[in-house]
C-alpha positions in Angstrom: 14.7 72.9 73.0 14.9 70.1 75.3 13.6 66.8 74.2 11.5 64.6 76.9 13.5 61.3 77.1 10.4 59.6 78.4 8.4 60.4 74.7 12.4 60.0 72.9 12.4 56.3 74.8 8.3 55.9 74.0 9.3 56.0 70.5 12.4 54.1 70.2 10.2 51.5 71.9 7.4 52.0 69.2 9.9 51.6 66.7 11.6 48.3 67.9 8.0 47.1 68.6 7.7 47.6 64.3 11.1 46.7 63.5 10.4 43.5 65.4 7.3 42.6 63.8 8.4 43.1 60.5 11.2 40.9 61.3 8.9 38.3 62.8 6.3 38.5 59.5 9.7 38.1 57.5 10.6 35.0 59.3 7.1 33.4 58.9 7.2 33.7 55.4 9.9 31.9 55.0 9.4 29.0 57.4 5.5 28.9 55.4 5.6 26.0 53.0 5.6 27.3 49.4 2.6 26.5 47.1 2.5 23.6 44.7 -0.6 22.7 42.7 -1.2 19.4 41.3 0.1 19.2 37.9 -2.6 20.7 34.8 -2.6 17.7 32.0 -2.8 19.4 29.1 -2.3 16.7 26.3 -2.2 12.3 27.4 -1.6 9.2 25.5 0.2 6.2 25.3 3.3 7.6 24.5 3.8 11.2 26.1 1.9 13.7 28.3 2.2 17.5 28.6 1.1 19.8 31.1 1.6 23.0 33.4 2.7 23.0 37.0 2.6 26.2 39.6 4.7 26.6 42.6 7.2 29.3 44.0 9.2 31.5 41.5 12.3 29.9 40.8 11.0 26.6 42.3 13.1 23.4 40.9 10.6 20.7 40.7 10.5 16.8 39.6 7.8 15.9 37.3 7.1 12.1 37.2 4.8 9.6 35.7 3.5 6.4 37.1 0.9 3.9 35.0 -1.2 1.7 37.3 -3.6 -1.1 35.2 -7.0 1.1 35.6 -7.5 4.2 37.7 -9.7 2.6 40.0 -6.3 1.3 41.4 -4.6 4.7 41.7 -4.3 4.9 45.0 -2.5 1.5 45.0 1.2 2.3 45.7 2.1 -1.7 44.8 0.4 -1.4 41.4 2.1 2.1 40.2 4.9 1.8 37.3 7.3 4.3 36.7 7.4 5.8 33.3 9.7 8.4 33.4 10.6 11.9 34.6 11.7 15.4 33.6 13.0 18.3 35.9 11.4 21.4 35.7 11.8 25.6 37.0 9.2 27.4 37.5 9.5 30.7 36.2 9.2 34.1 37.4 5.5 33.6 38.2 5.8 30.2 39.1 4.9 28.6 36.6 6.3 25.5 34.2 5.2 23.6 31.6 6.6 20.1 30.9 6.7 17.3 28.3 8.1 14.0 29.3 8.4 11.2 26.6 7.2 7.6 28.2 9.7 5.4 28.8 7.7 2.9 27.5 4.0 3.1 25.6 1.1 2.6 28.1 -1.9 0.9 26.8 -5.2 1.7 26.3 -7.3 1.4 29.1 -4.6 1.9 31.6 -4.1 5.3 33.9 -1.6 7.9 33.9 -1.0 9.9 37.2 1.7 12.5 37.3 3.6 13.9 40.3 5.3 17.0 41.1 7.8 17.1 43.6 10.2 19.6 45.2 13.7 19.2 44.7 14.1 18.0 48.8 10.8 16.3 48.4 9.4 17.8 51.0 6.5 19.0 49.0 4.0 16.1 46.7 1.1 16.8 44.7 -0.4 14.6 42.1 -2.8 14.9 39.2 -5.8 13.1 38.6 -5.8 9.7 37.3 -6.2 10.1 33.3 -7.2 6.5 31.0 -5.4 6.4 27.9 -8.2 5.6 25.2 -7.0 4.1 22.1 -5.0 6.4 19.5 -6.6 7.9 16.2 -5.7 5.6 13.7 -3.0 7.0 11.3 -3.8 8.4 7.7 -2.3 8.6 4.6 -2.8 10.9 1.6 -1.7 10.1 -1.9 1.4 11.2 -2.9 1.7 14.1 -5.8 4.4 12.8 -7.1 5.4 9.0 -8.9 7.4 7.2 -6.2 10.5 5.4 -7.8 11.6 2.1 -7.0 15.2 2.9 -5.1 14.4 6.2 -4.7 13.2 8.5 -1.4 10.1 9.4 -0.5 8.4 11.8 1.9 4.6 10.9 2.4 2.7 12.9 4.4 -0.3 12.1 7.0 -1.4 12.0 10.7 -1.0 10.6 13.5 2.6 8.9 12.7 4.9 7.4 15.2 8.4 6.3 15.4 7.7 2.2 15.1 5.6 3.0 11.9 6.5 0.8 8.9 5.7 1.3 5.0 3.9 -1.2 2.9 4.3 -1.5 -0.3 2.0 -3.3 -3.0 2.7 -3.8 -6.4 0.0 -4.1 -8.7 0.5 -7.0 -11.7 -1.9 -8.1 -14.4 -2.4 -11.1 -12.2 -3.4 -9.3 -9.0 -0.1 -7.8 -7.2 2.5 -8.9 -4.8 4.1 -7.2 -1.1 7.6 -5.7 -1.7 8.5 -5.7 1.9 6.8 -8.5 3.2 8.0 -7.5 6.8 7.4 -3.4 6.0 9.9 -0.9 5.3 11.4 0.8 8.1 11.9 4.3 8.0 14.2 7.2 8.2 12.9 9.6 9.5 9.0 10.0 11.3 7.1 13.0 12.7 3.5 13.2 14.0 3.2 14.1 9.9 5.8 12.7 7.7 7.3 9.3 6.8 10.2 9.3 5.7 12.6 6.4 3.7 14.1 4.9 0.5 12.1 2.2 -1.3 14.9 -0.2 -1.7 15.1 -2.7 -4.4 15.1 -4.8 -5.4 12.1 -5.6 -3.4 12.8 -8.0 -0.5 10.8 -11.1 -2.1 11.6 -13.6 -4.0 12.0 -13.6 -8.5 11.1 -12.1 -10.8 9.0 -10.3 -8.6 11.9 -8.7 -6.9 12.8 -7.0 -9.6 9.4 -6.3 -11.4 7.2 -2.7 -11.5 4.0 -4.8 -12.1 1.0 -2.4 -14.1 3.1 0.8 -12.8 1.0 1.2 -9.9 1.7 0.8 -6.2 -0.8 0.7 -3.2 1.0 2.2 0.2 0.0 1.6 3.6 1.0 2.6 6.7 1.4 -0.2 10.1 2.0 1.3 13.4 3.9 -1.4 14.8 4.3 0.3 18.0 0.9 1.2 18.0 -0.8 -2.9 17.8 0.2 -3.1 13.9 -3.2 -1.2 13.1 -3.0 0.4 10.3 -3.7 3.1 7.7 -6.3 4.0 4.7 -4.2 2.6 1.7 -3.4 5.6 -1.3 -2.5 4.5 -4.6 0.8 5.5 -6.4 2.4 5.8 -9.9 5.4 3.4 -9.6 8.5 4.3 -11.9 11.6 2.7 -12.4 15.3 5.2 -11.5 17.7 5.1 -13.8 20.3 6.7 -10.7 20.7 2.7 -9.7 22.9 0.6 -11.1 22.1 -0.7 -13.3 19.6 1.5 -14.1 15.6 0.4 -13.8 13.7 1.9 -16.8 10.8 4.0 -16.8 8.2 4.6 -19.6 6.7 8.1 -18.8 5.0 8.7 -22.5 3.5 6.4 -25.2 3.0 8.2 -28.6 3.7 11.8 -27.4 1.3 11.5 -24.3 1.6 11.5 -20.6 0.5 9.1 -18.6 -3.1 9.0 -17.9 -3.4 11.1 -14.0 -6.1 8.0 -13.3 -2.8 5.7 -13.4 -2.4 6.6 -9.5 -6.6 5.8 -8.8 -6.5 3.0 -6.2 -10.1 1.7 -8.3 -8.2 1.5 -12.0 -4.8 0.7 -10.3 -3.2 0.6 -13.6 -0.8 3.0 -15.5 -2.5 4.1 -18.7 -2.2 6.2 -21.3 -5.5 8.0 -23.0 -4.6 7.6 -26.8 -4.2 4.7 -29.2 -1.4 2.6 -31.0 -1.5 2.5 -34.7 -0.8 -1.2 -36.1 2.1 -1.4 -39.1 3.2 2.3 -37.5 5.5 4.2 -35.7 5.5 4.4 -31.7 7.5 6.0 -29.6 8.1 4.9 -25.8 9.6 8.2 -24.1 11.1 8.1 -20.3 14.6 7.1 -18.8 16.8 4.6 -18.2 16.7 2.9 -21.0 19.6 1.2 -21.9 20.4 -1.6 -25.1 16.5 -1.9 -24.4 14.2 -3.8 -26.7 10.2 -3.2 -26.5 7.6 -5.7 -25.4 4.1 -5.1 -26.8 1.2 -7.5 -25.4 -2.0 -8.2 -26.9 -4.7 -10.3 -27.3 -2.8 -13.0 -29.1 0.2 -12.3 -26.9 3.1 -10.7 -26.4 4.4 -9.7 -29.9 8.1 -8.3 -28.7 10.8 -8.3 -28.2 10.7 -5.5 -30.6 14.0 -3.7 -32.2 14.6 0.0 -31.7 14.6 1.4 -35.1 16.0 4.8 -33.0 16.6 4.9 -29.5 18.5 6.9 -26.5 18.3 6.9 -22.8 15.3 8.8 -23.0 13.4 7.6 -26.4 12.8 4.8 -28.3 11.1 4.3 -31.6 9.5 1.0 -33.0 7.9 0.1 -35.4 4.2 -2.1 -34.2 3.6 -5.3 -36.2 0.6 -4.7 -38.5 -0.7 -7.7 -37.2 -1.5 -6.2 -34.1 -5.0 -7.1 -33.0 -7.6 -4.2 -32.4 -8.3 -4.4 -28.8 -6.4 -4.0 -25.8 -3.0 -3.3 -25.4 0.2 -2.9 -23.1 4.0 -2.3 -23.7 6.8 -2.3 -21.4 11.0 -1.8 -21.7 13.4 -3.9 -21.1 17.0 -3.2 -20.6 19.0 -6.3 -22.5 21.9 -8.1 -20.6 20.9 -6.4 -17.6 17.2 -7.8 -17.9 15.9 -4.7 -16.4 12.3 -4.3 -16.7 10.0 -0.7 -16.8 7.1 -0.2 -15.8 3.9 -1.6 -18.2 1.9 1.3 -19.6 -1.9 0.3 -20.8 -2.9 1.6 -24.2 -5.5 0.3 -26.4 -4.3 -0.9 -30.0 -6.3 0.5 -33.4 -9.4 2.1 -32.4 -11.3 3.1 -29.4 -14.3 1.2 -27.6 -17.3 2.9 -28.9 -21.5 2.0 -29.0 -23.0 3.8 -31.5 -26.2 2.0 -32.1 -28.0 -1.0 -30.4 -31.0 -3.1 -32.2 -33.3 -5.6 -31.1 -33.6 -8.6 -33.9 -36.2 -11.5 -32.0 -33.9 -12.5 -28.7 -30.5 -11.3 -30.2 -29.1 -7.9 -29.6 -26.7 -6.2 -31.8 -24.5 -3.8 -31.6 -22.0 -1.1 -33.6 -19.4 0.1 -32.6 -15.3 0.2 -32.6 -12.7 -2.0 -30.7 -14.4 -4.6 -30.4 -12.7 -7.7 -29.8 -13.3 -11.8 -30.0 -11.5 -12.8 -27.2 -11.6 -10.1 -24.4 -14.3 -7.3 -24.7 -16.7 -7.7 -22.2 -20.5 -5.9 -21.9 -22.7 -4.9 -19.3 -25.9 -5.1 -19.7 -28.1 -2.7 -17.5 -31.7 -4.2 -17.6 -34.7 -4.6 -15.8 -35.8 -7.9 -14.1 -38.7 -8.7 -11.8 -38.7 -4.9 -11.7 -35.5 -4.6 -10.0 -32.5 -2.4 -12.6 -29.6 -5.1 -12.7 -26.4 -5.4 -14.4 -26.8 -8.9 -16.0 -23.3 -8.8 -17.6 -20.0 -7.7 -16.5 -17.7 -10.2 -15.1 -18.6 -13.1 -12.4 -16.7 -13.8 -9.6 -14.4 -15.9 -11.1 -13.9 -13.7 -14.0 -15.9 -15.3 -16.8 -17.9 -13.2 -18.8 -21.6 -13.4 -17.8 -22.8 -12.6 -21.0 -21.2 -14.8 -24.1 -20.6 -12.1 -27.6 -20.2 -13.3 -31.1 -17.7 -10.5 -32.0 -17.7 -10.9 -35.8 -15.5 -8.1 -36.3 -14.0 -5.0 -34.5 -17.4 -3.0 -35.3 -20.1 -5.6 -34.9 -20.7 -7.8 -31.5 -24.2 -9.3 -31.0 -25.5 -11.9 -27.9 -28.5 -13.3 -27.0 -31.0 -11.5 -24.3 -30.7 -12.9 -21.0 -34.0 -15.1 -19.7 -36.5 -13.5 -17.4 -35.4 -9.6 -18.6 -38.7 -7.5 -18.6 -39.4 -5.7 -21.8 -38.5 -1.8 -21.3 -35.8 0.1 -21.4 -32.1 -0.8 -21.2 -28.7 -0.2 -21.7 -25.2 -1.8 -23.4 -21.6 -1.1 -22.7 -18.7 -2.4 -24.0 -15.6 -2.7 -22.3 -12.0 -4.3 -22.4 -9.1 -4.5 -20.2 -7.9 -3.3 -18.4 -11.5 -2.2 -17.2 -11.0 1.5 -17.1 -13.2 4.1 -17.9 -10.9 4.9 -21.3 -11.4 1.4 -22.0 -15.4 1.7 -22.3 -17.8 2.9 -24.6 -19.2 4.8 -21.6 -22.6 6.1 -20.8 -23.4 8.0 -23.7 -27.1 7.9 -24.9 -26.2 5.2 -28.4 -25.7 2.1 -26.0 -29.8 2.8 -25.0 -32.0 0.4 -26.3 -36.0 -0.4 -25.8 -36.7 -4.6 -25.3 -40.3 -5.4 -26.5 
């Protein structure tokens, strides 16, 4: 069969015509520019920002940051400051997702633009202007654990940077003192953890550099790259270690019991034990580091240590407590001789606990019964009403001094005189000595109730 060349050239023609087209839709396509979308913020502050960027597949692309003082100046090439930059591929979709790290923290208030660009820079786009608003404050939570004085600790919270510096604030009968007056830099930081070794001695002067206080340490957290705001405080057992050299002692049991778990309370702020020392008996101080140690035991007539280990290890000590120890309130402590390492001081009350048991009404005097009483520092509160308003009218003033004077004629009988201006109905006494703990009061328990004609 013959072909017709005119139809054979028609569709050589046809197909050159297709050929060429497809060539020329080819060639288009790659002379069109390729797609690039202003950067997606995803997550801005001070210190980083995150996003997603979309372009060709395979796309190399420059990702940069510029501050400017307020976004109302963002189209104000003279005011822009660079803050930094990351290089990017898209992926197969043409997509990427970046972090970049500021160079340097921008404040609150100020705007953050970013701005992708090709690798030739023939292609721009930018993001909105974003103002950085002022960072959540950083948090704190209490650690399980006691924290030892030379040892490591990892304390968890939020919002934590790099420039963020421990406080550390020993508590002491006579208030407390700052072991690192200029903070305590750390290890280690995440978003979550603070990480570091409490170094000691403390960096103050003696004898506080080398002293545990009450066995009780207040921690806070100050962002220093962040304005030196800081944290909520959390309160802390504080122990001695006996891995230094030479070794700090710890007392971690008085008479067979643990410390109280109220020892790390930021409100009592005091390590304490719930039981009682026995005067003319045995106690044993249980913990570590204890080395050639004797045993201070303070009381209301003073301190009436050093006392003399009748046993004694690394771990446990037994002495015998003067019977002349005075009912009341009562604190004991280790120290290591020739070293002159000191533990920390454990509260426990001395003879019998603070107890109400009845309260009577004789003319203006009230009286009351009870145990652990004591003339020099127990202390009532006095829950009345006057002018119809429910007061305290005892307790502690300002400046310390009872508000209320007792005549403690023994450790079971205290009486004082009612206060002026107290309407007649009901009210209520509770007796409480030091350290001012809830183990150290006669509570709320229905005995302290009495009615006033």
């Amino acid at each position: 069969m013959r072909t017709d060349p005119t139809r054979t050239h028609a569709r050589i023609g046809f197909a050159t015509l297709v050929v060429a087209m497809a060539l020329g839709a080819s060639a288009a396509r790659a002379a069109a520019p390729r797609a690039l979308t202003p950067p997606e913020l995803l997550a801005v502050d001070g210190e980083r920002v995150s996003g997603m960027v979309s372009a060709a597949p395979r796309s190399m692309l420059e990702i940069a940051t510029q501050s400017v003082p307020a976004c109302a100046r963002a189209s104000d090439a003279g005011a822009r400051v660079d803050r930094g930059a990351a290089t990017v591929v898209t992926d197969a979709e043409g997509v990427a997702s970046f972090t970049i790290h500021l160079e340097s923290r921008v404040a609150p208030g100020e705007g953050l633009v970013v701005i992708a660009r090709d690798d030739a820079r023939a292609l721009h786009a930018e993001s909105g202007c974003v103002t950085i608003g002022a960072r959540a404050p950083a948090t704190l939570e209490a650690p399980a654990t006691p924290v030892r004085a030379g040892g490591s600790v990892t304390l968890t919270g939020t919002n934590i940077t790099p420039g963020t510096v421990l406080k550390v604030f020993v508590g002491t009968a006579t208030g407390g003192f700052d072991a690192y007056p200029s903070g305590l830099v750390p290890d280690a930081t995440t978003d979550t953890t603070w990480s570091g070794a409490l170094s000691f001695p403390w960096t103050v002067s003696p004898p506080d550099n080398i002293s545990l206080g009450q066995g009780y340490a207040s921690l806070v957290l100050v962002r220093t790259d962040q304005g030196f705001d800081t944290s909520n405080a959390v309160g802390a057992v504080l122990l001695g270690n006996d891995a230094l050299l030479p070794k700090v002692p710890s007392i971690t049991k008085l008479a067979g019991l643990d410390l109280s778990p109220s020892s790390a309370d930021p409100s009592i702020h005091v390590a304490n034990v719930e039981g009682l020392i026995t005067p003319g008996a045995p106690l044993v101080v249980e913990g570590t580091g204890f080395t050639n140690p004797v045993v201070n035991l303070y009381t209301s007539i003073g301190n009436l240590g050093p006392l003399t280990p009748t046993t004694s290890s690394q771990t446990s000590i037994q002495v015998d407590v003067p019977a002349n120890a005075k009912i009341g309130p009562g604190s004991v402590q280790v120290v290591n001789q020739f070293s002159f390492r000191i533990s920390n001081a454990v509260s426990i009350p001395i003879g019998e606990p603070v107890s109400v048991s009845a309260v009577s009404v004789n003319g203006n005097t009230l009286e009351v019964t009870g145990t652990g009483f004591n003339d020099d520092l127990t202390v009532v509160n006095f829950f009345a009403a006057r002018n119809g308003q429910l007061q305290n009218l005892g307790g502690l003033a300002e400046n310390g001094v009872p508000r209320i004077i007792l005549n403690v004629t023994s450790s079971t009988q205290l009486s004082f005189q009612r206060p002026p201006a107290v309407d007649a109905g009901n009210a209520f006494v509770e007796a409480i000595n030091p350290p001012y703990i809830p183990f150290t009061s006669s509570g709320s328990g229905a005995s302290g109730a009495v009615v006033l004609p």
